[in-house]
C-alpha positions in Angstrom: 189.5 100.0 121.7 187.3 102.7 123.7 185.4 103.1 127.0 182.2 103.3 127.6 181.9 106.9 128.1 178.1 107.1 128.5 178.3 108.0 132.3 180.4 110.6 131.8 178.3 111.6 129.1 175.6 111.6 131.4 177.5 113.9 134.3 178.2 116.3 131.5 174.5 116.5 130.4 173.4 116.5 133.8 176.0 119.5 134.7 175.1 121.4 130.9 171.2 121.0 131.9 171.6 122.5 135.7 173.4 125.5 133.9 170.7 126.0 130.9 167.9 125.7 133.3 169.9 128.5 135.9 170.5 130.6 132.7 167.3 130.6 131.4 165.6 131.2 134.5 167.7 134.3 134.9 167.4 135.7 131.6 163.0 135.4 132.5 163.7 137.2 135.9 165.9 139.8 134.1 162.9 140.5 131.3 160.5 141.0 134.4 162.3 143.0 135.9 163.8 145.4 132.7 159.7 145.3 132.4 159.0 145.6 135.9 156.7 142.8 136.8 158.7 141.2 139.4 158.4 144.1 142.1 156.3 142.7 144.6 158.9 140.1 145.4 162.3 140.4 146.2 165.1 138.6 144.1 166.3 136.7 146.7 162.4 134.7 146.7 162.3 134.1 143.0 165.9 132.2 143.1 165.3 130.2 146.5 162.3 128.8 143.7 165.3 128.2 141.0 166.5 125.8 144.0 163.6 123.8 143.8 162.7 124.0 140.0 166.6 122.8 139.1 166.1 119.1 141.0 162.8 119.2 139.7 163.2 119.6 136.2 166.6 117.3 136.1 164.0 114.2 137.4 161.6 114.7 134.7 164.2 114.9 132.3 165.1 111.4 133.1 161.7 110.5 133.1 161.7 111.0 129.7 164.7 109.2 128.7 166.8 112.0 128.1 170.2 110.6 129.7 169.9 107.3 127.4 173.0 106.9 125.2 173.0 109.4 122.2 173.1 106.1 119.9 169.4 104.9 120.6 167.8 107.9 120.8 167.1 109.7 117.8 166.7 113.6 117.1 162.7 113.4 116.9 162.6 111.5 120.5 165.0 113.7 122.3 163.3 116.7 121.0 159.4 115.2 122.1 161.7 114.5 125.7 162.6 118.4 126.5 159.0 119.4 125.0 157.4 116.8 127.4 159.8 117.3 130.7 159.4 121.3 130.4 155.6 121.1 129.8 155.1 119.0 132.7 157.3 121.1 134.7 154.9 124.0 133.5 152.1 122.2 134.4 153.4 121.3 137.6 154.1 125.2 138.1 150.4 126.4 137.1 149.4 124.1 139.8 151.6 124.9 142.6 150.0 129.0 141.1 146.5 127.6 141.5 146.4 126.2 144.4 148.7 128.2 146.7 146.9 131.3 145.6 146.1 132.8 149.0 150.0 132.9 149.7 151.2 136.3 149.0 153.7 135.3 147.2 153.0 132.6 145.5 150.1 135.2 144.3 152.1 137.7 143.2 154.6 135.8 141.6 155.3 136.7 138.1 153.5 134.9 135.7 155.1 136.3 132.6 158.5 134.7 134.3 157.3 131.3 134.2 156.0 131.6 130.5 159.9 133.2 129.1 161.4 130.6 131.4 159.3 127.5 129.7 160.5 128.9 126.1 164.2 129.6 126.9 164.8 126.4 128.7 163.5 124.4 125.6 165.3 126.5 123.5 169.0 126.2 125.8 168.5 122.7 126.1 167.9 121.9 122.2 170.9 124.2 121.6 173.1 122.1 124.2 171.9 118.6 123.2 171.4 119.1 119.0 175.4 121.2 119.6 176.8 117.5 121.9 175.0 115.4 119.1 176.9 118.0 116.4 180.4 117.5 118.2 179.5 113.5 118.5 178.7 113.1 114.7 181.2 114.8 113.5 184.3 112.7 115.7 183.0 109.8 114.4 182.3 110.4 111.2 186.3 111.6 110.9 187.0 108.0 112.7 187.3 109.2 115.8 185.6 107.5 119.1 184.6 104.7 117.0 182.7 101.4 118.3 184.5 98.3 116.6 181.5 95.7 116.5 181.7 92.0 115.2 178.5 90.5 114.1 177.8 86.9 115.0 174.8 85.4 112.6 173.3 86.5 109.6 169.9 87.1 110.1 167.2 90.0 109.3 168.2 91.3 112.0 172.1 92.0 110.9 170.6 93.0 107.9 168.6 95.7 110.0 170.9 96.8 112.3 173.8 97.1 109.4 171.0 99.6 107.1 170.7 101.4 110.1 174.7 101.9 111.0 174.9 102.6 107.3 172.0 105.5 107.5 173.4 107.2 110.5 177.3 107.2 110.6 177.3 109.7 113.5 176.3 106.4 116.1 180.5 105.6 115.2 179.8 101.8 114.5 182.2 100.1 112.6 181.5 96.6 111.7 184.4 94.6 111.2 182.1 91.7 109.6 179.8 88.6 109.7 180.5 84.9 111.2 178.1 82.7 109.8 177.8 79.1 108.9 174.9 79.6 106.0 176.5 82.3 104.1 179.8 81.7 102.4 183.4 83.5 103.7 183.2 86.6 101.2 179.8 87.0 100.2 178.8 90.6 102.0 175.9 92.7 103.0 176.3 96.3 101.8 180.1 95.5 101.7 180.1 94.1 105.5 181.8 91.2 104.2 181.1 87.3 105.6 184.4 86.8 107.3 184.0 82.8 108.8 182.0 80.8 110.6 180.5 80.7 114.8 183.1 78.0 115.1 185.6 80.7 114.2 184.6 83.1 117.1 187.0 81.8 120.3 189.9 82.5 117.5 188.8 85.7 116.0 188.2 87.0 119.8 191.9 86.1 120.9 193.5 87.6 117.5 191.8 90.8 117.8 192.4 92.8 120.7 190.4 95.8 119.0 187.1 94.8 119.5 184.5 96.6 121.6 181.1 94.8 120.9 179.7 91.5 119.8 176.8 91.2 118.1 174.4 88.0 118.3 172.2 88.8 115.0 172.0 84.6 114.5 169.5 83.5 112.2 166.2 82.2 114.2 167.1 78.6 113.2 170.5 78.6 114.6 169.4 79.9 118.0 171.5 76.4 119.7 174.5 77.9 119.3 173.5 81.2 121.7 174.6 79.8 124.7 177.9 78.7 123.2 178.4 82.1 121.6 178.0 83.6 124.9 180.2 82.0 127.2 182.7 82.5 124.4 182.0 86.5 124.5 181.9 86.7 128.1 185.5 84.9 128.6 187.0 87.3 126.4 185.7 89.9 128.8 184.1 92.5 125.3 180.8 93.7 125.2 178.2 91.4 124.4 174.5 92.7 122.9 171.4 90.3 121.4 169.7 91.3 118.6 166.4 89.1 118.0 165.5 88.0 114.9 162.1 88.3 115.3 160.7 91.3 113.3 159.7 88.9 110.8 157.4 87.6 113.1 156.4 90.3 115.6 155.7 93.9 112.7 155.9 96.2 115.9 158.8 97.2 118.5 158.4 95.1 121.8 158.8 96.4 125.4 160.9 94.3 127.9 160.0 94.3 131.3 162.1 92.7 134.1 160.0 89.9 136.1 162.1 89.8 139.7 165.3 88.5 136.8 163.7 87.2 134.2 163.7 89.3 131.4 159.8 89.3 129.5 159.1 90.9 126.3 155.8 92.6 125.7 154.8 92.4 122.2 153.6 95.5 121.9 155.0 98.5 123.5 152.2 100.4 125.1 153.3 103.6 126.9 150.1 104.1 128.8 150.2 100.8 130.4 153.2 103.2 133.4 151.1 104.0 135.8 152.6 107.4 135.9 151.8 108.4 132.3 148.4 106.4 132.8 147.4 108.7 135.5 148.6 111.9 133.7 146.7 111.1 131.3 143.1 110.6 133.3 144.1 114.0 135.1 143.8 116.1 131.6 141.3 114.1 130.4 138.9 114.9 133.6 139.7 118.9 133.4 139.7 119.0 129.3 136.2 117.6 129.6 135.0 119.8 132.2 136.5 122.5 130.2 134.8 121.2 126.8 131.8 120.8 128.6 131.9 124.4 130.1 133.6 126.4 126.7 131.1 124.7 124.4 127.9 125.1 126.5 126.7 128.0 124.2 127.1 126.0 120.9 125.8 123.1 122.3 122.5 124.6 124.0 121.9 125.8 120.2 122.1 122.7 118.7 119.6 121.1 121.1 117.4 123.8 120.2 117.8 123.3 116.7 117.6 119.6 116.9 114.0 120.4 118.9 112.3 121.9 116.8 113.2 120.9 113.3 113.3 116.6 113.7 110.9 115.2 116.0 112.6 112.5 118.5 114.8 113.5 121.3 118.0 115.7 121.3 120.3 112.9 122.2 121.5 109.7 121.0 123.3 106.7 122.9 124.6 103.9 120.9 126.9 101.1 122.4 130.2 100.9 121.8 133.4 99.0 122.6 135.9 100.5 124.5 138.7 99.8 126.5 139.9 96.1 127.5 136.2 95.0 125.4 133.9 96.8 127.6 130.6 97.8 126.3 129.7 101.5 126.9 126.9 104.3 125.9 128.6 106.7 123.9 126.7 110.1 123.7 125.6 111.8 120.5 123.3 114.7 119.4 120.5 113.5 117.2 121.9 113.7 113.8 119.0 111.6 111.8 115.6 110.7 111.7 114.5 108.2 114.5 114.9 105.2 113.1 114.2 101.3 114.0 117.4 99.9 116.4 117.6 97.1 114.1 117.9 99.4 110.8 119.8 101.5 112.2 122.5 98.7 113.6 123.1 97.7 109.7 125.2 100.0 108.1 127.6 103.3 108.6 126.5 106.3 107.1 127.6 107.1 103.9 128.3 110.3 101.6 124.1 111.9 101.1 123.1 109.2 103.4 118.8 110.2 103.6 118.7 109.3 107.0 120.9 112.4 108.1 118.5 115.5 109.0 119.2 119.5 107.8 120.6 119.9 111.2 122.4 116.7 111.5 124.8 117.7 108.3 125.6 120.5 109.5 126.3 119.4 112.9 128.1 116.3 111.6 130.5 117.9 108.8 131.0 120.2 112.0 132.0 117.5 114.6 129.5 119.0 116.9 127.4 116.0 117.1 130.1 114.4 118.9 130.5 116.9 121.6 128.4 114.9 124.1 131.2 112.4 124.6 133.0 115.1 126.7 130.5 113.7 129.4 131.6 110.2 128.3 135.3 111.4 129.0 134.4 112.8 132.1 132.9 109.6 133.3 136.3 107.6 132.2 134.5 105.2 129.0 136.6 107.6 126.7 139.7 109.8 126.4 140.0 113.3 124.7 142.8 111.1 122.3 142.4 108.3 121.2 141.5 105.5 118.7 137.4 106.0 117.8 135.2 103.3 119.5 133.6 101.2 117.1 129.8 99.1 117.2 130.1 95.7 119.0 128.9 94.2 115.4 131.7 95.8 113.6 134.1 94.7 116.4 133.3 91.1 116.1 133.6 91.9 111.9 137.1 93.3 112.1 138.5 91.2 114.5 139.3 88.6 112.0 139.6 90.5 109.1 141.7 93.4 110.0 145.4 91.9 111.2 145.9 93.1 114.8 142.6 95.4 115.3 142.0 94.4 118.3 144.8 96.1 119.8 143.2 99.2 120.0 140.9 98.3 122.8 144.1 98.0 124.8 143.6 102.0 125.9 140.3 104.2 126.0 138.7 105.5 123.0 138.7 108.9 122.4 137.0 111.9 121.2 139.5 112.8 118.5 142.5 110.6 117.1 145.6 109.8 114.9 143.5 108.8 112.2 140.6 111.2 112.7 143.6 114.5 111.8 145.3 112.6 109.1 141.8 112.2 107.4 140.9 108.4 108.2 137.5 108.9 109.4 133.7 108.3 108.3 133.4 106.0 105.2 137.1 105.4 105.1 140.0 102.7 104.6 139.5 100.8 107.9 143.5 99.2 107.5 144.9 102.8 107.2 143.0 103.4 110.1 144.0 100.9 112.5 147.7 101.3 111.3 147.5 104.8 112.6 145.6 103.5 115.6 148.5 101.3 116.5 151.0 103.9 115.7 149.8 106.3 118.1 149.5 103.3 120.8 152.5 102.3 120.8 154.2 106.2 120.8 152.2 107.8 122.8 153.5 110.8 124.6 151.7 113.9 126.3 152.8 116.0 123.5 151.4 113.7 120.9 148.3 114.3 122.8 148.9 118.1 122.5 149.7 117.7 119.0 146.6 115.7 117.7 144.4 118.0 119.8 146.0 121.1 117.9 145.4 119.5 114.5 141.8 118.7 115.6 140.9 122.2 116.0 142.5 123.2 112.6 141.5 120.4 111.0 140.2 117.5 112.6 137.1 119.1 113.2 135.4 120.3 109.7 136.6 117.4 107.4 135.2 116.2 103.8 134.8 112.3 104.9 132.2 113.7 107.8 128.9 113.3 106.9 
């Protein structure tokens, strides 16, 4: 039997990040100087900063989940939880730059130092954490610091959670077996053998002094027994966890909130329903606009010229969509086909050589510079620079019942760009597949997925074959 070490995993992590954020902060000042950018400013100023980045940095860090236990947190999330705590801490830096600019030393602080500091700090920390995770895997693959776990109920949800032990041996599970009173004593689930019944649990608990965890995977329909199982588990003093069996029923990964002791699950998990994150969000979404709006001025002063003198009708058009929570909103367009009736125009999407759709409206719409209007939209707070693309109120009211769990999506703003829009789903396209990435990037989004899907707009979200 083993200890729950995660605390002192914790301590360790917390102790292995102060000294990769200290070391890579020196190794920046030491290219500065070799390069001499750091004159204006004594030494002793740049590390009385270290002093205040080092607290910093550790809080965001566990903002992001990075001091959860190595066991539920996977490679992809740790890694999107450094890339998110050191951009943050970068843009936290660049505004500190900004607005302190009069001080004469926070103006002639090196820039280039922050810049090496925000790359060797991700790079440290991935070395530290990927080289703990190494060390872990490898100890319990060998049997070492293993986790000896009973399973109480077969369910789908022993059947999960047993694939998933399977799939990643370095978590050190080792599943002693099943007690059940459906399945037979010796039928087995990828050799995790049925080993009795739930009335066999008080006597199984006594015998074996071993055991770390219990497991509650019961079957849905056997959910009378819980309260029994648990007052067993919790006089024998081990480890009790409750796995659900309910991913038959809800297809998504819930949130549970705590309601002054009363533990609620959310259905969906939706990120940006934190305040914190909400609020982050809205802050780059208000200078990315004025920013679009500013950058793309040229382009966009053309194509209102164009649009004026080769299609008669005016420059811009504003159809209503649905955006966030149901609200109805004028989305912005430029002018991409021939003035038409409301009415006409309300029946159907475009479609590939649609003849509504002017010279300068395919170029401008196989472009994505029709849409670039909507940066005043963003600005205004109806839409987002990310997110899922607003739909017509009679294609709402449509999909609602035919699409399973559309309606989801008007849970956060619409945006400008999206999941769906870089991996192809846009324009006269499979509206399921669209959704399902919809939903996908609802329930995981981070700022970095943000950064990401606006990266893959510019390469390729923004001339694409289904636009026109």
């Amino acid at each position: 039997m083993i200890k729950d070490n995660q605390k002192e995993l914790n301590r360790l992590h917390l102790v292995l990040d102060t000294l990769m954020i200290a070391i890579a902060y020196s190794l920046a000042y030491i290219i500065i100087v070799s390069r001499k950018d750091a004159i204006a400013l004594p030494a002793e100023f740049y590390f009385s900063v270290l002093l205040i980045i080092l607290p910093v940095s550790l809080i965001l860090n566990s903002i992001n989940g990075l001091y959860a236990p190595k066991r539920s947190m996977g490679y992809r999330k740790e890694f999107i939880g450094i890339v998110s705590s050191n951009l943050l801490l970068l843009f936290i830096m660049a505004l500190v730059l900004f607005l302190g600019s009069k001080n004469p030393y926070i103006y002639n602080f090196s820039r280039s130092l922050i810049i090496y500091f925000f790359i060797f700090t991700i790079v440290l920390e991935l070395v530290e954490r990927y080289g703990i995770r190494f060390i872990l895997k490898n100890l319990r693959s060998s049997g070492y610091n293993l986790k000896h776990m009973l399973l109480v109920g077969y369910s789908h949800a022993a059947e999960g959670f047993i694939d998933r032990v399977i799939l990643n041996p370095g978590w050190g599970y080792d599943i002693l077996g099943i007690l059940d009173d459906r399945k037979e004593v010796g039928a087995n689930y990828r050799d995790v053998p049925v080993i009795g019944t739930i009335k066999d649990l008080p006597a199984y608990l006594e015998e074996n002094k071993d055991l770390d965890e219990i497991a509650i995977t019961l079957d849905l329909r056997d959910y009378d027994y819980l309260s029994d199982i648990v007052n067993d588990c919790e006089k024998s003093g081990v480890h009790t966890k409750f796995i659900p069996d309910y991913n038959n029923i809800i297809p998504t990964v819930p949130q549970i909130e705590d309601v002054q002791g009363l533990p609620v699950i959310n259905i969906r998990k939706l990120p940006l329903n934190d305040l914190s994150k909400a609020a982050l969000k809205r802050l780059v979404d208000i200078f990315g606009s004025l920013f679009g709006l500013i950058i793309f001025s040229p382009v966009m002063l053309l194509t209102m010229f164009a649009i004026r003198i080769t299609s008669p009708g005016p420059v811009f058009f504003a159809q209503e969509r649905v955006g966030r929570h149901g609200r109805v909103f004028r989305m912005y367009k430029f002018r991409s086909m021939e003035v038409q009736d409301e009415d006409d125009e309300k029946k159907e999407w475009t479609t590939r050589n649609d003849p509504r759709v002017t010279r300068v409206g395919r170029i401008i719409r196989s472009t994505s510079i029709d849409e670039m209007p909507q940066f005043w939209n963003i600005f205004k707070g109806d839409m987002s620079l990310v997110g899922p693309r607003p739909e017509r109120p009679l294609f709402v009211e449509k999909f609602r019942d035919e699409i399973p769990h559309y309606m989801i999506k008007h849970q956060v703003r619409p945006g400008l760009t999206g999941w769906a829009q870089v991996n192809g789903y846009r324009g006269d396209t499979s509206i399921e597949k669209r959704i399902e990435h919809d939903l996908y990037y609802i329930e995981n989004w981070t700022f970095t997925f943000d950064i990401k899907i606006l990266c893959l707009t510019v390469f390729k979200g923004f001339v694409n074959k289904n636009a026109y």
